[in-house]
Each structure stands twice: as structure tokens, then as C-alpha cells.
C-alpha positions as CSV (number, residue, x, y, z in Angstrom):
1,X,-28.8,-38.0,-40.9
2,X,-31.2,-40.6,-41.9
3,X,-34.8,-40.1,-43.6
4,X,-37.1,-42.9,-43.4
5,X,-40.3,-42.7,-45.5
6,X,-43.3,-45.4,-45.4
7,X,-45.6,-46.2,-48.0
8,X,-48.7,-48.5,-47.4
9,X,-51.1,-49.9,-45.2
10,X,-54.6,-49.6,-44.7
11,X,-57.3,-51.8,-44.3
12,X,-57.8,-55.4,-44.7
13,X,-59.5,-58.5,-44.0
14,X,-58.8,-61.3,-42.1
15,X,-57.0,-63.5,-44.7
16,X,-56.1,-61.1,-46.8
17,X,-52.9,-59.2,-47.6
18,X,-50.9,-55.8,-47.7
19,X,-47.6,-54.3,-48.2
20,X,-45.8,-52.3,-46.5
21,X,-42.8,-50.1,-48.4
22,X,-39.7,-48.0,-46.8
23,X,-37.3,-46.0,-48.6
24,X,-34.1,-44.7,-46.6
25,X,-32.2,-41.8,-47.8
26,X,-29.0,-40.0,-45.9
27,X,-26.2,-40.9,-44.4
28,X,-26.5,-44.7,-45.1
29,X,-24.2,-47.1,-44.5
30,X,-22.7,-51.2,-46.1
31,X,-23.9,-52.8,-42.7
32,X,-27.0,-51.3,-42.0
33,X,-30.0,-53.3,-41.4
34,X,-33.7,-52.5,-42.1
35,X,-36.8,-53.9,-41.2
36,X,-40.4,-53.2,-39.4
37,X,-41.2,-53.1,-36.0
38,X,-44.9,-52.5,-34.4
39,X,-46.1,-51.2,-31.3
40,X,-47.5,-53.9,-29.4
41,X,-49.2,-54.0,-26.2
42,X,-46.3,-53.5,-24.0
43,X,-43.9,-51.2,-23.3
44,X,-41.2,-52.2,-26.1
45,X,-42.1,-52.6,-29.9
46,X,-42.3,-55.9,-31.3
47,X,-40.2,-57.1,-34.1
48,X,-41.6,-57.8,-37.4
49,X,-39.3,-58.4,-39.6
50,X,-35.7,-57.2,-40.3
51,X,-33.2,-57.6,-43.1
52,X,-29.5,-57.2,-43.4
53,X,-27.8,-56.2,-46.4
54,X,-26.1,-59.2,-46.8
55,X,-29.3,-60.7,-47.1
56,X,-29.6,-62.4,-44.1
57,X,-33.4,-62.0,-42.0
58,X,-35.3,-62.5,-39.1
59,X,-39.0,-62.6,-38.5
60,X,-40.9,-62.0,-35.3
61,X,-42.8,-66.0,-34.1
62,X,-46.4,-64.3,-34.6
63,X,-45.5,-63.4,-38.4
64,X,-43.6,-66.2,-39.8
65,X,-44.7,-68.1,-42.9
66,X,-47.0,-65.5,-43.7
67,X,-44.7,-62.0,-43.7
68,X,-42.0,-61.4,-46.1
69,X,-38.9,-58.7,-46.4
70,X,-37.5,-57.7,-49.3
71,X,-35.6,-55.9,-51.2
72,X,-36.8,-55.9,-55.4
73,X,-35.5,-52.6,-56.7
74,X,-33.6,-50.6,-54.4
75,X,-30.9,-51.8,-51.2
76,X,-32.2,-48.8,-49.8
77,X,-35.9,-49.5,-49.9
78,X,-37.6,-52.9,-48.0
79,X,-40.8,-54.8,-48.7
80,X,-42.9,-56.2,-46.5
81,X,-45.5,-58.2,-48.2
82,X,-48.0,-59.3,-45.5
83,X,-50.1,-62.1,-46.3
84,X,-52.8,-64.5,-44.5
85,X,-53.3,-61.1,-42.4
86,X,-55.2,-61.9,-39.1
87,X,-57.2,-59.2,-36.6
88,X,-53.8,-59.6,-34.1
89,X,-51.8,-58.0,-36.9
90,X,-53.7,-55.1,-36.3
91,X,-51.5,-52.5,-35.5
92,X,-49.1,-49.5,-36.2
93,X,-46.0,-50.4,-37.9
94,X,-42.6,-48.5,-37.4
95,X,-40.3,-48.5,-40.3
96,X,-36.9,-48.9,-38.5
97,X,-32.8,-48.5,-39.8
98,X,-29.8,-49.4,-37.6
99,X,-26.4,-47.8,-38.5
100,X,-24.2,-50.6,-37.2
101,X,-21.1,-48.9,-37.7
102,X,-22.7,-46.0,-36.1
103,X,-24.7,-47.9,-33.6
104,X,-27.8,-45.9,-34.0
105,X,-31.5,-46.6,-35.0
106,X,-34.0,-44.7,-36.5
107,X,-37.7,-44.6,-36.9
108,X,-40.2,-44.1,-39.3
109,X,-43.1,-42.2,-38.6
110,X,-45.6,-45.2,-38.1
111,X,-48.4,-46.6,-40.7
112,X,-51.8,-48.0,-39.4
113,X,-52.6,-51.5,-40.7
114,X,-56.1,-52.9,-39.5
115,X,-57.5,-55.8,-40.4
116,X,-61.2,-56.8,-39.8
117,X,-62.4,-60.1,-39.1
């Protein structure tokens, strides 16, 4: 199937920045999409930031103008360079892939990002 592995994370301080890495490996496909997703306080996980492989994104209100996705060296690996970090970006963060030809989604295994005020 698909293999999602995460790299990054920690801590931070309000104002500073992190980075967030994913690499997919597997049954990939042209039209698949990848971004990060994190948990939230409710029942559904909250977008992030996801990118198309034509290039095309979308960011979640909260993150916009600070977050950026991208992909430097690899179509099958996304950045996430998270800057101007805030304590509300405190959170786990779910790498995530959707097959759109498929119409499936998978998860990564969650990283921890904190950041202290």
C-alpha cells in the first residue's frame, strides 16, 4: 500500500520556526495529494496544509502567511516550513496522502510540535 514516514518537530518558541518533513513510499499515484493535518480540539482534524502534484495548495485560515508546503527534492516527499510559530500551533501533526484515483487516504503516525510562550 502506502508508507508514510515523518520527520521533525519538537519544541519551539513562540515566534520561532520548525519543519515538518514526509516521505511517501508504495503504491503512489500522478494525482495524489499530500499535505499535514493536526488534531485539533474537535472531533475532525484540522487542515494544515495540502499540496497537489500539479502544484496547486491550500492552507488552513489559522496558518496562512506563516506555513509553507513544499516539495524541494523529492514529488514524493513534502515540506512544511512553519514559521512565526504561536502557543495555538501547539499540537500533533498527521502527515496525510489521498490516492485520488483510488479514493483513499492515509495517515502518518503523528509528530508532537509544542511551542512555549
Amino acid at each position: 500500500q502506502v508508507r508514510l514516514e515523518e520527520a521533525g518537530g519538537g519544541l519551539a518558541q513562540a515566534g520561532g520556526s520548525l519543519r515538518l518533513s514526509c516521505t511517501a513510499s508504495g503504491h503512489l499515484g500522478r494525482l495524489d495529494v499530500m499535505g499535514w493535518y493536526r488534531q485539533g480540539r474537535g472531533n475532525q482534524r484540522e487542515l494544515v496544509a495540502i499540496r497537489g502534484k500539479d502544484g496547486i495548495t491550500n492552507y488552513g485560515d489559522p496558518v496562512k502567511g506563516r506555513f509553507t508546503i513544499s516539495t524541494i527534492d523529492s514529488r514524493n516527499t513534502v515540506h512544511l516550513q512553519m514559521n512565526d510559530l504561536k502557543v495555538e500551533d501547539t499540537d500533533i501533526y498527521f502527515c496525510s496522502l489521498v490516492r485520488i484515483n483510488e479514493g483513499d487516504t492515509f495517515w502518518g503516525q503523528g509528530t508532537q510540535v509544542t511551542v512555549s510562550s
